[in-house]
N, C-alpha and C positions, 0 to 999 in steps of 0.2 A: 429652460432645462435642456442639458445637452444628452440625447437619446443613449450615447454611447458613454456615460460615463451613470447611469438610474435605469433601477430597473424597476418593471412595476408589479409588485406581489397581490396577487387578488386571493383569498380564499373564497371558494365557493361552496364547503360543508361548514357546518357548523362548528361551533371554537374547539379549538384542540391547546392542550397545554403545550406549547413550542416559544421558543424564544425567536424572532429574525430580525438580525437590524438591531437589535436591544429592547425590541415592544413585545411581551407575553401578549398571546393573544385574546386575549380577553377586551384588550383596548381594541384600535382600529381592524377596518376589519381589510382594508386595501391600503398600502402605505408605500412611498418612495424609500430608497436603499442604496447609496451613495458607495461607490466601487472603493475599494480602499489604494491604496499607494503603499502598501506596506510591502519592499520589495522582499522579504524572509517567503512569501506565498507563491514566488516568481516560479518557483518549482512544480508547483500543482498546477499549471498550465501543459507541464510535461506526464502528466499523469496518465498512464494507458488503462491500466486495469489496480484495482483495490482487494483485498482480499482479506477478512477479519473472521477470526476465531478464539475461542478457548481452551485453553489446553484440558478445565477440566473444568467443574462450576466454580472450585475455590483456587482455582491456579492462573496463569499470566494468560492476559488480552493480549492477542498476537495479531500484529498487522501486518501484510507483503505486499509492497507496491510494486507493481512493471511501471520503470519510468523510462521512458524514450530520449532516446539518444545514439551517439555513435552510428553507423551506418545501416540504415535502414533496409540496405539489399541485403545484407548479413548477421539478424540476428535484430537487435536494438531496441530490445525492450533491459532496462537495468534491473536486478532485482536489490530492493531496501524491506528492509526488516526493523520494524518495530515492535517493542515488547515492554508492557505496563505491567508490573505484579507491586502486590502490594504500595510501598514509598518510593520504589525506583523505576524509572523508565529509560532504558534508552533505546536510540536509534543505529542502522548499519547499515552502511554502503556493504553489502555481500564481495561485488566485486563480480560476481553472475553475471553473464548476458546473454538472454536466449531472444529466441525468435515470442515464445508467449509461454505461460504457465498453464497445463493442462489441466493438473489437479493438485491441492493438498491435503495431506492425513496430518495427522497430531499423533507420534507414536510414542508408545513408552520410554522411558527414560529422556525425556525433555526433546525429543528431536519431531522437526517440522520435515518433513519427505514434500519434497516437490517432484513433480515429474512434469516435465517441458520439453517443446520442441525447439532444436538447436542447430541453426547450421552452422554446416565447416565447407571447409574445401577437402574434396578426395582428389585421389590422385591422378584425374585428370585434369586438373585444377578449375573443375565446375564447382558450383557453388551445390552442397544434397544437403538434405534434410533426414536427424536423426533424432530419437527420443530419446530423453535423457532423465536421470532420476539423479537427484542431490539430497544430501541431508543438513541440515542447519540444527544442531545441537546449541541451545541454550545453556548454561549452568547455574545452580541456585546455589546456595552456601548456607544450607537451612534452611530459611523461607528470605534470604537475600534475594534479588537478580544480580548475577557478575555482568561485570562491561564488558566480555569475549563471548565469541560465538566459535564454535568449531565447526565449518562446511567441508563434507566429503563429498566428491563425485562418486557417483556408482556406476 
């Protein structure tokens, strides 16, 4: 068994209802877990930070990934945005790229408020650091999700 390709899952509380690897835990209670090749995941290697909410109890699971990229002295965290309501879900490259995401709100009328720190170059062409707030407006179409996002700088 090659170390770098299994890994090895112990539970040490008592069974919990969880699936890993495809075995509920109810079966074994330590079991090997074979690394997959599915390169579609190659992405989540790039994964900085996760961030999951609801917009309300009965409205869309909203997910924002910082995914790493592009220049690391300048910013290089990307932001993507996922969103599940109801039968539709899609995914967005934003097209954002800060340094990290400070905080998120959920505000009225369907919009996610980020506020992040971002560099730029000022005009001594140093590299500062500014905080910045964005909005990412969803739209529903009744209780639809639409495939567009409207992001405004603030």
């Amino acid at each position: 068994m090659k170390a770098t390709r299994l890994f090895r899952f112990v539970m040490l509380a008592a069974p919990v209802f969880f699936i890993a690897c495809g075995l509920p835990s109810t079966m074994a209670m330590a079991f090997d877990c074979k690394a997959t090749d599915d390169k579609s995941l190659a992405i989540l290697a790039s994964v900085l930070s996760f961030h999951q909410g609801e917009y309300s109890k009965s409205g869309p699971l909203i997910k924002v990934f910082e995914i790493g990229g592009g220049d690391p002295a300048m910013n290089g965290a990307y932001i993507y945005v996922h969103i599940g309501h109801e039968s539709a879900a899609h995914t967005w490259k934003t097209g954002l790229n800060v340094r990290k995401i400070n905080k998120i709100k959920y505000a009225p009328g369907n919009v996610i408020s980020i506020e992040a720190d971002e560099d730029f170059m000022d005009g001594k062409q140093s590299i500062s650091l500014r905080k910045r707030m964005y909005q990412i407006q969803f739209h529903l179409a009744g209780n639809t999700l639409e495939d567009y996002l409207t992001i405004e700088a603030k």
